[in-house]
C-alpha positions as CSV (number, residue, x, y, z in Angstrom):
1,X,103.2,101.1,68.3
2,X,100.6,103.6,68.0
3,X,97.2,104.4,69.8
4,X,94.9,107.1,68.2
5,X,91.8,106.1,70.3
6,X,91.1,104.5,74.1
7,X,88.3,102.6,74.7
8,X,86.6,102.0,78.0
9,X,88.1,98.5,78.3
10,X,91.8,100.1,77.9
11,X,91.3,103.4,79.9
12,X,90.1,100.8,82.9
13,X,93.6,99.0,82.2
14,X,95.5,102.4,82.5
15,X,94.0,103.0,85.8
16,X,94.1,99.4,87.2
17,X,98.7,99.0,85.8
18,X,99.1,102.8,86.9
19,X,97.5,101.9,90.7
20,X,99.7,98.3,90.6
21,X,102.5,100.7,89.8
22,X,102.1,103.2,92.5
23,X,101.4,99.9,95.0
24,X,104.7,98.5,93.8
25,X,106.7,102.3,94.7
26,X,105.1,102.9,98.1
27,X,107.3,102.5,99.9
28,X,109.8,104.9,97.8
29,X,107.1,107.4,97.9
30,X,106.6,107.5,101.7
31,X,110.6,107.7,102.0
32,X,110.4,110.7,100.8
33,X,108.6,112.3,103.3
34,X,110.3,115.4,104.5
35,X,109.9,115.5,108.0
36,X,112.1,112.7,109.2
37,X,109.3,111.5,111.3
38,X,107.3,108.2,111.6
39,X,104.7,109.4,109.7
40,X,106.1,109.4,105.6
41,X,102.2,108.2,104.3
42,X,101.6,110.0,100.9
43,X,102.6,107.1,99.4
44,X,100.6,104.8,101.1
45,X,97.3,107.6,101.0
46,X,97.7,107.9,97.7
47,X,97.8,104.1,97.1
48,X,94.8,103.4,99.4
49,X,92.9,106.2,97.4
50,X,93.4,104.7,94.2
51,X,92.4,101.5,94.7
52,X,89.3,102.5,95.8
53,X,88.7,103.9,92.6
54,X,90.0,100.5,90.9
55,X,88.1,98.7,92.9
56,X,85.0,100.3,91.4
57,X,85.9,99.7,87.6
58,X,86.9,96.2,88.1
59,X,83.5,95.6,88.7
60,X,82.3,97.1,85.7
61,X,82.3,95.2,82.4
62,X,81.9,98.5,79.7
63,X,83.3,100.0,76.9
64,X,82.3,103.2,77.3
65,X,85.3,105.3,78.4
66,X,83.2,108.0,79.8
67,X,81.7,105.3,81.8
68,X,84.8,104.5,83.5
69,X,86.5,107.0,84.0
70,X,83.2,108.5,86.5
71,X,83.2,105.6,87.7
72,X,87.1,105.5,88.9
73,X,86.4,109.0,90.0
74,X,83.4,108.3,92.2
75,X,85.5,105.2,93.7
76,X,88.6,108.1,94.5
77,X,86.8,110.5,96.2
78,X,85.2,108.4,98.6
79,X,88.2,106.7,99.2
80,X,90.5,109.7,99.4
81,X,92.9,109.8,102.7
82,X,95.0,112.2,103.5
83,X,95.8,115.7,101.6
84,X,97.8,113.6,98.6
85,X,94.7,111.4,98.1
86,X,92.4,114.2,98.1
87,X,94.3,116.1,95.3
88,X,94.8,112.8,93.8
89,X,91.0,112.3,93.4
90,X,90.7,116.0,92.8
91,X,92.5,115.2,89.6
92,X,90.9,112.7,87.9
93,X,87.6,114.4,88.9
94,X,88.2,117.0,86.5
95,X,89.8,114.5,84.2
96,X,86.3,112.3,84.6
97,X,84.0,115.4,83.8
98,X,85.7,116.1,80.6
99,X,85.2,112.5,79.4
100,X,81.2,112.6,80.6
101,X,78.9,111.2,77.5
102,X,82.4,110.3,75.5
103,X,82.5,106.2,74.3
104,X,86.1,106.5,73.0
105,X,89.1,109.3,73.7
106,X,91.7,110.5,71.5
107,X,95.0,112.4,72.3
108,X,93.2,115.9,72.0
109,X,90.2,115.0,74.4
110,X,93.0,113.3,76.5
111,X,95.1,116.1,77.1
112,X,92.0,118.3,77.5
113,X,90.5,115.8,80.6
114,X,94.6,115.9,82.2
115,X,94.2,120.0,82.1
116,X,90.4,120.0,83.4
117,X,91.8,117.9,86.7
118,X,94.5,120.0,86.9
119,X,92.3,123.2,87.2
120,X,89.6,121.2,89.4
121,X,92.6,119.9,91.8
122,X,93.8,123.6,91.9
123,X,90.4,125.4,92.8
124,X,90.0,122.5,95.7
125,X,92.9,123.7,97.2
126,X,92.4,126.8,99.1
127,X,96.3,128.3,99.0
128,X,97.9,125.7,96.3
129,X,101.8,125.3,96.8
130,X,104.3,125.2,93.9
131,X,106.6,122.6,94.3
132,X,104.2,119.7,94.8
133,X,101.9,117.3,92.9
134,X,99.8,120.7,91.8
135,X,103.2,121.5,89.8
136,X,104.1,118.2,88.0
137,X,100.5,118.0,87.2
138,X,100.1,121.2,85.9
139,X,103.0,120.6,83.6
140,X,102.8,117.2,82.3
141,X,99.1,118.3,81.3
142,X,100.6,121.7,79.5
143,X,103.1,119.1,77.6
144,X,100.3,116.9,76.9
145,X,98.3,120.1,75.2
146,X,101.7,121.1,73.2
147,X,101.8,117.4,72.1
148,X,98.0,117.0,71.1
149,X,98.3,119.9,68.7
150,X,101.5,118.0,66.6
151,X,100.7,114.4,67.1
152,X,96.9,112.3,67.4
153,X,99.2,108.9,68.5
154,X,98.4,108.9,72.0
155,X,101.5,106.9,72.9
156,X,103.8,109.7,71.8
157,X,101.2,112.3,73.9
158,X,101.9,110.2,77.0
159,X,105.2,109.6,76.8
160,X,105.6,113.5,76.2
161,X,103.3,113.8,79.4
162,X,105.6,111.6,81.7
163,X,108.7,113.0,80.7
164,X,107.5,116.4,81.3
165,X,106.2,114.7,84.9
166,X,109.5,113.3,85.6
167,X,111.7,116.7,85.0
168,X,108.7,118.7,87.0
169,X,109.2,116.5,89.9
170,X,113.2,117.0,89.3
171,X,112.9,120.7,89.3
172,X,110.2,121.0,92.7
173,X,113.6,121.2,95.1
174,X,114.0,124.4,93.3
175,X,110.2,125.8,94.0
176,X,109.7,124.2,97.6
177,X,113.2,125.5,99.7
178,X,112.6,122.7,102.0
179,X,112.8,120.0,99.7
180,X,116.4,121.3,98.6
181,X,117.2,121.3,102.4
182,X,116.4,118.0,102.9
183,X,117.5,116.8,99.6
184,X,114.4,115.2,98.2
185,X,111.6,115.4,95.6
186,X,107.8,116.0,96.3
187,X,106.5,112.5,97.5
188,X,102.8,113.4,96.3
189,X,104.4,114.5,92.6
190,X,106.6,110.9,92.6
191,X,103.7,109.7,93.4
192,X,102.0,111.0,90.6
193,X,104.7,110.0,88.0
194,X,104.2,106.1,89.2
195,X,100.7,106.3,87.8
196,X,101.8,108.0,84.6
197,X,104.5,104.9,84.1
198,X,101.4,102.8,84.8
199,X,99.4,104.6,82.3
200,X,102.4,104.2,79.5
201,X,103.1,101.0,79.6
202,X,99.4,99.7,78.6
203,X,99.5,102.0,76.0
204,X,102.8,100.4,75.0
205,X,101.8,97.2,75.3
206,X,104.0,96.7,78.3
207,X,103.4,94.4,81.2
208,X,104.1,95.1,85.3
209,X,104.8,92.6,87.3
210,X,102.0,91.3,89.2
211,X,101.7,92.6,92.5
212,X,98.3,91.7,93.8
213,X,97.6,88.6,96.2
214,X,96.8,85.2,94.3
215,X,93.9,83.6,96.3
216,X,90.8,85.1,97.3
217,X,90.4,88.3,98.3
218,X,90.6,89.3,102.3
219,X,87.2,90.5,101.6
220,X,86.2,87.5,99.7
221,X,87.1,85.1,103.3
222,X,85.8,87.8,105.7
223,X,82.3,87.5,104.1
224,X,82.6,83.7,103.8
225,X,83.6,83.7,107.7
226,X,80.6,85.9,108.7
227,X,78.0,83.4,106.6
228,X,78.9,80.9,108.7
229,X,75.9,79.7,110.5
230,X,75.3,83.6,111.1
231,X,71.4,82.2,111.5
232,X,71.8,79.5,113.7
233,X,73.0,80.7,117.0
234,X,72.1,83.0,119.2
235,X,73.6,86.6,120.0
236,X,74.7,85.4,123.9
237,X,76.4,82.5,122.5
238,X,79.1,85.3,120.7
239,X,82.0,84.1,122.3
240,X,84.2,87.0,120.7
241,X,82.3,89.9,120.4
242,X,84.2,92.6,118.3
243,X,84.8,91.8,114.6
244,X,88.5,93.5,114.4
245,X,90.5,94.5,110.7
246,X,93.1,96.2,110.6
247,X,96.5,96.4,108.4
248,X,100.0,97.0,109.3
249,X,102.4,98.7,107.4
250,X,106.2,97.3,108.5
251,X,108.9,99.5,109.3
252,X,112.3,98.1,109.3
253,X,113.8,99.8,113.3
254,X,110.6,98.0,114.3
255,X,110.7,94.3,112.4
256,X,114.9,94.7,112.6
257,X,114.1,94.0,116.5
258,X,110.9,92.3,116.1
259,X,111.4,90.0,112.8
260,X,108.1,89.4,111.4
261,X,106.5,85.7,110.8
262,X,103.1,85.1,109.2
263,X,102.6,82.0,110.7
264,X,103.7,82.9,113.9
265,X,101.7,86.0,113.8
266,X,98.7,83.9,113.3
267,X,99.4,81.5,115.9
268,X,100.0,83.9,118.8
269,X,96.7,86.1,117.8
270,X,94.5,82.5,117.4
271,X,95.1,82.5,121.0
272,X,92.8,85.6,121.6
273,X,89.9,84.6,119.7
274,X,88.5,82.8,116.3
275,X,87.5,83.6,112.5
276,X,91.5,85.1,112.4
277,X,92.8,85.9,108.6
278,X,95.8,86.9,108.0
279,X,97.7,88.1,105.0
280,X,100.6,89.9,104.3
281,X,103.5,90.5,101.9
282,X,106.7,92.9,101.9
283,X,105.3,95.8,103.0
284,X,101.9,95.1,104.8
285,X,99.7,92.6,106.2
286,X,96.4,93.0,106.7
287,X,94.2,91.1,109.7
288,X,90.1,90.1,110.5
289,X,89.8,88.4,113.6
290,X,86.4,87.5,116.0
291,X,88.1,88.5,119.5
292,X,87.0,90.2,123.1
293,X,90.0,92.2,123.2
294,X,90.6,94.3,119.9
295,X,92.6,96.8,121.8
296,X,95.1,94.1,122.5
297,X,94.9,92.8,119.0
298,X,96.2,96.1,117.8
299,X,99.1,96.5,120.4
300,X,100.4,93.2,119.2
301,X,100.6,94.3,115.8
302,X,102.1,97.6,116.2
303,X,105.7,95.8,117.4
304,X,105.5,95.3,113.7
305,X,104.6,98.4,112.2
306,X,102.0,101.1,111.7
307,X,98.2,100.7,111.7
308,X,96.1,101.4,109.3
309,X,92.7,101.4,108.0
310,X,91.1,100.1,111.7
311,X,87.2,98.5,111.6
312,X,85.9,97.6,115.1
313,X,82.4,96.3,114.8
314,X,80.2,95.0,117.6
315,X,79.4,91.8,116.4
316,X,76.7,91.3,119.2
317,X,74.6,94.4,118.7
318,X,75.3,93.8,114.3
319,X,74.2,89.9,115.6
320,X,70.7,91.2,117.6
321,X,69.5,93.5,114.5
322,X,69.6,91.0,111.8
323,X,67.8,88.7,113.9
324,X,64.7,91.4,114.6
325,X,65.0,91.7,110.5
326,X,64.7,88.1,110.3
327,X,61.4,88.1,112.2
328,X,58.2,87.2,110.5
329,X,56.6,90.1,111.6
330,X,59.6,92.6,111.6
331,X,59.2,95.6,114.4
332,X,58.6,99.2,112.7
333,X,61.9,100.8,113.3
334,X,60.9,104.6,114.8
335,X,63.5,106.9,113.0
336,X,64.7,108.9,115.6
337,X,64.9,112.6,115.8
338,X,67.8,114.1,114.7
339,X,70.1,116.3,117.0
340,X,70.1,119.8,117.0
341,X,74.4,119.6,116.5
342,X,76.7,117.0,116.2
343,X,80.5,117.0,116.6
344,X,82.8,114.6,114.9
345,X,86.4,114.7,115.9
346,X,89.2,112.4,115.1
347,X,91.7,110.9,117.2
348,X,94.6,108.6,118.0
349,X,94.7,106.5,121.4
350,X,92.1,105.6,123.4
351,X,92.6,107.7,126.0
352,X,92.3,110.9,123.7
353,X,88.8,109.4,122.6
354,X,87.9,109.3,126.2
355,X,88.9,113.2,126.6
356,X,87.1,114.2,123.2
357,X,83.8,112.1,124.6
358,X,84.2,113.9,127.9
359,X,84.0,117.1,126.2
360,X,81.0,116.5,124.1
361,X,82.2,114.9,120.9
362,X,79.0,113.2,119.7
363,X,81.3,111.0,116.8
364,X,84.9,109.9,117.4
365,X,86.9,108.5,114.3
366,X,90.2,106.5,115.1
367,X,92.8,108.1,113.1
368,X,95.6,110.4,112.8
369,X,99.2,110.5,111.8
370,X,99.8,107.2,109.6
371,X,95.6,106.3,109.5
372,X,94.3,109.4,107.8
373,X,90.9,108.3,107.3
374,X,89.0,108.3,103.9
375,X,86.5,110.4,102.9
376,X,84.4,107.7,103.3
377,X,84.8,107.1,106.5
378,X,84.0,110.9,107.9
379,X,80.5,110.6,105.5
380,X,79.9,107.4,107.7
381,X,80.3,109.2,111.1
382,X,78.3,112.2,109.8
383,X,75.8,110.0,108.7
384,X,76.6,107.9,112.8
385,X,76.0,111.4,114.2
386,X,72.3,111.9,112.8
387,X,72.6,115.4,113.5
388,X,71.1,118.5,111.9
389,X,73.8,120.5,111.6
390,X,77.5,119.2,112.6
391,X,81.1,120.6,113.1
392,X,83.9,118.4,112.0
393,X,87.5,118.6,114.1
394,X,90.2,117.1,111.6
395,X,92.7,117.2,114.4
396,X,95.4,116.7,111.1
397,X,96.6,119.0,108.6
398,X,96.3,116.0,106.4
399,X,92.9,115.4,107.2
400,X,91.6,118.7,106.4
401,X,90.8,118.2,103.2
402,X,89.4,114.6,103.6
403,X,86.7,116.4,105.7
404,X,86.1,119.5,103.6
405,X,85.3,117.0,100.8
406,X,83.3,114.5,103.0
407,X,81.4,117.9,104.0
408,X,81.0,118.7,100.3
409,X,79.5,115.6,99.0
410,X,76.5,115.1,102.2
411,X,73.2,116.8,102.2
412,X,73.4,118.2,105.9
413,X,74.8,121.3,107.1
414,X,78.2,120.7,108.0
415,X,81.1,123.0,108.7
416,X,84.8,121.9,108.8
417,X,86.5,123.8,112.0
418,X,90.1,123.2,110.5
419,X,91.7,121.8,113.8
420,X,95.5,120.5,112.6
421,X,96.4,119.2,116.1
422,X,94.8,117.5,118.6
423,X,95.3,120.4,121.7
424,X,93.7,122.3,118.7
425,X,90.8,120.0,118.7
426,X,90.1,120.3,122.4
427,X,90.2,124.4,122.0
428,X,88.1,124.1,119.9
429,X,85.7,121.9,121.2
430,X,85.6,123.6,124.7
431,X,84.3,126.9,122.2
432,X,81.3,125.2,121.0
433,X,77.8,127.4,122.2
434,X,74.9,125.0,121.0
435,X,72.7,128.1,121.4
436,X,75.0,129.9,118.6
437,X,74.0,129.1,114.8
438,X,76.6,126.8,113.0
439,X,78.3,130.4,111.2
440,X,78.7,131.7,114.8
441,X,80.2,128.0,116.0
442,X,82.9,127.8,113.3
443,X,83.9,131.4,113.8
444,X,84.4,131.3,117.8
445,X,85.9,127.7,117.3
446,X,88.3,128.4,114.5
447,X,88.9,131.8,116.7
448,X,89.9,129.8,119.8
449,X,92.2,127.6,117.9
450,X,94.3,130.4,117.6
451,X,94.8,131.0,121.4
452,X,96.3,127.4,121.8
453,X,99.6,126.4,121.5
454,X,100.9,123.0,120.1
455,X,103.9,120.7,120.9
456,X,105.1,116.8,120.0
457,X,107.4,114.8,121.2
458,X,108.4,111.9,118.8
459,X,111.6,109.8,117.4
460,X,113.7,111.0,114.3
461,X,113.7,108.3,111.5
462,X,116.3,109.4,109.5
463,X,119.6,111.5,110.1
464,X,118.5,115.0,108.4
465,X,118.9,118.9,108.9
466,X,116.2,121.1,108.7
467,X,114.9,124.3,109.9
468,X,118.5,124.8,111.1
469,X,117.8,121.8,113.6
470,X,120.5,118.8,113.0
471,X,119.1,115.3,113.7
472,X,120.4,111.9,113.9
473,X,118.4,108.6,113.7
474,X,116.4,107.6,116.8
475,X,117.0,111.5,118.1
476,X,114.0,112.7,120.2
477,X,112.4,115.3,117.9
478,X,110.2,118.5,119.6
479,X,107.5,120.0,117.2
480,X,106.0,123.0,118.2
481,X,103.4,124.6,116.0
482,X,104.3,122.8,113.0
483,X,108.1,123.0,113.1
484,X,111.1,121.0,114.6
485,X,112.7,123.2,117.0
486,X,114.7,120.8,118.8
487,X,116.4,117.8,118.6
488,X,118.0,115.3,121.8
489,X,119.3,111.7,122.5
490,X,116.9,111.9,125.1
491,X,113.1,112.0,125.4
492,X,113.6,114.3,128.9
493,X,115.9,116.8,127.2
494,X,113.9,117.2,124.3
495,X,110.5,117.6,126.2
496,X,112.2,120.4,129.0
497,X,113.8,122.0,125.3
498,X,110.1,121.8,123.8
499,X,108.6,124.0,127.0
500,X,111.4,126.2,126.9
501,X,110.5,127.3,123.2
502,X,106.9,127.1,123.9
503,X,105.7,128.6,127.7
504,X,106.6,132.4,128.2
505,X,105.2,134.5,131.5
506,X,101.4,135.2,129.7
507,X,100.8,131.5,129.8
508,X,98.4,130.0,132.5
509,X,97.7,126.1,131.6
510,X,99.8,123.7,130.3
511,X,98.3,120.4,129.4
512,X,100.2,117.1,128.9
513,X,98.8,114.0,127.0
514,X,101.1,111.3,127.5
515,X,101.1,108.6,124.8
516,X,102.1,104.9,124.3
517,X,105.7,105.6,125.1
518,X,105.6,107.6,127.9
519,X,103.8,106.7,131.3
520,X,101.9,108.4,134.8
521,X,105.5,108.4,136.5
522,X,107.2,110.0,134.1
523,X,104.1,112.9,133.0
524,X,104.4,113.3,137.1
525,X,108.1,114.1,137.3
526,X,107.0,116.4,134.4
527,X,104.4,118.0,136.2
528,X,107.0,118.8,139.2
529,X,109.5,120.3,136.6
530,X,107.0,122.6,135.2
531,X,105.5,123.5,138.7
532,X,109.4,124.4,139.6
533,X,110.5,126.2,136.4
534,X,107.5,127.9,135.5
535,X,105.4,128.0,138.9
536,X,102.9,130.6,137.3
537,X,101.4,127.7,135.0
538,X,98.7,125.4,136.4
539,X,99.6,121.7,135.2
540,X,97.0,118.9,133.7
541,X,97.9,115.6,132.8
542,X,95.4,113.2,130.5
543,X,96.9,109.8,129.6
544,X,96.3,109.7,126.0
545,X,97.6,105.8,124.9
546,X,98.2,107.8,122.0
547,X,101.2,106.1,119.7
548,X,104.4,108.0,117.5
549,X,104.2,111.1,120.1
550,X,105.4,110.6,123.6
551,X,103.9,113.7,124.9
552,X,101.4,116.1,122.7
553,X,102.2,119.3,124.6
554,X,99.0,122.2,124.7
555,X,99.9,125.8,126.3
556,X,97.2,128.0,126.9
C-alpha cells in the first residue's frame, strides 16, 4: 500500500490511533520509570496530554490538514502535564507550524514538520538531555529527512521514521548512564514510539483495538446530572455541596490487598452523597460525585491507587451566581481591582495547602508527584489570582515546565521561581518582598532556594540498584536533594539515615512535614531524636496529610 498525500481527515486519524496506542502502553511506559518510586507517570502525562489534543480534532469536521494539525497542537499545550507532556506538545507545535496554510501533506513536507518540532521541543528545553525523548525524536525525524529525499510514499517515510525511533530508544541506556544502571529505556522516548506505531498503522490501513469506553462519555453524564432541575431549587436546599471528580490510577501492592470492585465502589461512596458516576477499566477509573465530604471521597479511593486529575467545585457558590444571571434585571458585576502580586504554588495534602496559605500563597493548585497539573490548569489559577504581576512555585521538577509554558501563553507578567520541592516552595515563599519589582522577587526567591535543603521519605516499588544504593521492594527509600541515599526495611532507620546525610554543625532549623503515613506521635519521637542527636538544631513539625512521602525533610 502506498500514501503520497495526507489529508486533514487522515492526519486527524494518525493522531486519534497514535493517542489510543500510547493509552493502550501506559502502563508499560510508566514501568519504566527510573526511580523505583511510586511516582512512574510519563506514561500516564503523556497520555493525558494527548488526548487533550484529540479531544480538540474530534470535534472538528475538516479536510484541511493544516487545520488539524493547529488544532491538535492548541489542544496539547493546554493540556500538557508533566515535563514528558510538555516536550510532547513542544513537538507537534513545531510540527503544526510547518503545516500552517497547507490542505494536504506529502512525505517531504512531513518529514520537514517532524524536524521543525524537533528543533521547537529543543529550544523549549533550557539544558536538553541526550538519552531521552529529545534523542529518539531528533533521530526518527533525521531518518524521515534521509527517506523523503529517495522515496514520496509516505508509508515507507514512516516506517523508516519508527524504526529509526525504535533503535534510538534502544541505544538511550548508552547516552543516559542511569538508564543502563537500572536497566531500562527512556519512558518519555517509548512513549514517543507508541504514537509513531499509532501513526503507521493508519497509514497502513491497520486497525488497533478499541480501547475507549462504549457509552456516553463521563462528561456527556456529568453535564446531564448538573441540568437536572439546576433552575428549580434553591442554593440552601444543596444537600451535597462540593461537586468532586477525580480519577484513580490502580497499582497492583495496593488492589493485591484491596481488590477493586466497581459496583462495590459505587455502593460504598453512594453512601456519602448523590449524582455519583463511576467508571473504570484496567488501569483507571474515573469518579463525579455531589457530596459534603470530598476529602473523604478521595481517601477512599486512594486504597485503590493514585489520584489524578482532582476538580473540587463549590456547587453552592457555582448554584448562587447563575441564579443572580438568571435575574430579569441582572446586577452589574464591579470588576475588581487587580492585586499588586499574586503567588500561585502547588501542593499535595491538605495540610501543606494550609502552610502555603499561611505564608501568603494567594492560589494553591492540588498536585504533585503522580497529579502533575496541565498547563491548563496553572492558566486557570493565574487567571483565579487576578493579579498584576504573579510568581509561580512548581514545587516539582516535573512541573517546571508546565508553568514556564502556562506563563508563556498569558498576557500578565508572570515569572516562574523554579521551586522542585516543596521545602523549596516554602524558601521561597518566605523571600518574597512585595515592595521589590517582580525581576528583584524571582532573583532573591530563586536565591533562597539555594540555602534550603531537601529530604523524602517514601516506599521502594521495585527491587533496583542505583546511585550505588541497593533496594528491595517495599524498602523505605531516603531522597535527599534529588538522589536516593539510603535505603531500610524500616521507615525509622531510613528517616535517622536521611538526617545523618543531610544536617552537619552549620545547620539551625530542621523542619518536618509529616504526611499520610506517618502521624503527631511518631514526628514527636522524631523531634526528641533530633533534639538528642543534633541539639544545635531547632525542631518544627507541620502535619502535611501529604500522600507517597512519609516525611518531606527541610534543613536550613
Amino acid at each position: 500500500m502506498t500514501e503520497k498525500k495526507l489529508g486533514g481527515k487522515k492526519l486527524s486519524q494518525m493522531f486519534i490511533y497514535g493517542a489510543d496506542n500510547l493509552n493502550k502502553n501506559v502502563k508499560m511506559v510508566d514501568a519504566l520509570n527510573v526511580f523505583p518510586v511510586p511516582d512512574g507517570d510519563t506514561g500516564t502525562n503523556m497520555n493525558l496530554t494527548i488526548t487533550s489534543g484529540v479531544k480538540e480534532v474530534k470535534g472538528l469536521d475538516t479536510d484541511d490538514a493544516g487545520l488539524i494539525a493547529s488544532t491538535f497542537s492548541k489542544g496539547l499545550l493546554m493540556g500538557a502535564r508533566g515535563n514528558s507532556g510538555v516536550i510532547l506538545s513542544q513537538l507537534f507545535r513545531g510540527f503544526s507550524k510547518a503545516l500552517t496554510g497547507k490542505k494536504s501533506v506529502d512525505a517531504k513536507l512531513f518529514a520537514e514538520a517532524l524536524e521543525a518540532g524537533v528543533e521547537t521541543a529543543y529550544k523549549a528545553v533550557m539544558k536538553p538531555v541526550e538519552g531521552t525523548i529529545l534523542t529518539v525524536a531528533k533521530d526518527a525525524a533525521k531518518k524521515a529527512s534521509k527517506a523523503a529525499r529517495k522515496t514520496d510514499d509516505l508509508v515507507s517515510l514512516m516506517e523508516q521514521t519508527l524504526k529509526e525511533a525504535k533503535e534510538s530508544l534502544d541505544r538511550t541506556p548508552d547516552l543516559l548512564p542511569v538508564l543502563k544502571e537500572v536497566g531500562v529505556v527512556d519512558s518519555g522516548g517509548q512513549g514517543l514510539v507508541t504514537i509513531y506505531e499509532g501513526f503507521l498503522a493508519v497509514l497502513e490501513g491497520k486497525e488497533l483495538p478499541e480501547v475507549s469506553i462504549s457509552g456516553p462519555s463521563m462528561d456527556e453524564l456529568v453535564s446531564a446530572e448538573h441540568h437536572k432541575a439546576q433552575m428549580h431549587m434553591k442554593t440552601e436546599d444543596i444537600h451535597f455541596g462540593y461537586c468532586t471528580e477525580f480519577m484513580v490510577k490502580f497499582k497492583k501492592e495496593k488492589t493485591d490487598q484491596n481488590p477493586f470492585s466497581e459496583d462495590d465502589f459505587r455502593n460504598e461512596l453512594n453512601e456519602h452523597g448523590d449524582s455519583l458516576l463511576v467508571v473504570s477499566d484496567e488501569e483507571l477509573v474515573k469518579v463525579h460525585i455531589h457530596t459534603e465530604k470530598p476529602g473523604d471521597m478521595l481517601s477512599l479511593a486512594q486504597s485503590y491507587g493514585d489520584l489524578i486529575n482532582i476538580k473540587i467545585e463549590n456547587m453552592r457558590e457555582q448554584h448562587t451566581a447563575i441564579l443572580e444571571s438568571e435575574k430579569d434585571e441582572p446586577k452589574v458585576k464591579v470588576q475588581e481591582k487587580k492585586k499588586p502580586f499574586g503567588i500561585i504554588t502547588v501542593s499535595m495534602g491538605s495540610g501543606i495547602e494550609e502552610l502555603f496559605k499561611s505564608l501568603g500563597a494567594t492560589v494553591v493548585i492540588a498536585g504533585g508527584q503522580t497529579m502533575n497539573p496541565s498547563t491548563e490548569d496553572i492558566v486557570k489559577a493565574i487567571e483565579e489570582a487576578h493579579a498584576e504581576k504573579l510568581i509561580i512555585l512548581p514545587n516539582n521538577g516535573n512541573i517546571v515546565m508546565a508553568a514556564e509554558q502556562a506563563a508563556s501563553v498569558v498576557d500578565e507578567d508572570v515569572a516562574v521561581v523554579k521551586t522542585k520541592t516543596v521545602p523549596q516552595g516554602i524558601s521561597a515563599l518566605l523571600a518574597f518582598n512585595p515592595s521589590a519589582s517582580l525581576e528583584e522577587n524571582q532573583e532573591s526567591m530563586t536565591e533562597a532556594v539555594g540555602h534550603v535543603k531537601s529530604g523524602q521519605i517514601t516506599f521502594a516499588v521495585r527491587d533496583t540498584s542505583i546511585d550505588g544504593v541497593e533496594i528491595k521492594k517495599d524498602d523505605f527509600m531516603g531522597i535527599f536533594d534529588g538522589k536516593i541515599v539510603t535505603s531500610k526495611k524500616s521507615q525509622k532507620e531510613a528517616v535517622e539515615a536521611l538526617l545523618s546525610e543531610m544536617i552537619d554543625e552549620d545547620d539551625e532549623i530542621v523542619t518536618i512535614i509529616y504526611g499520610e503515613d506517618a502521624n503527631q506521635e511518631d514526628a514527636e519521637a522524631l523531634e526528641d531524636y533530633i533534639t538528642e542527636h543534633y541539639p544545635d538544631a531547632e525542631v518544627e513539625i507541620h502535619p502535611g496529610q501529604q500522600p507517597i512521602y512519609s516525611y518531606i525533610i527541610s534543613v536550613e
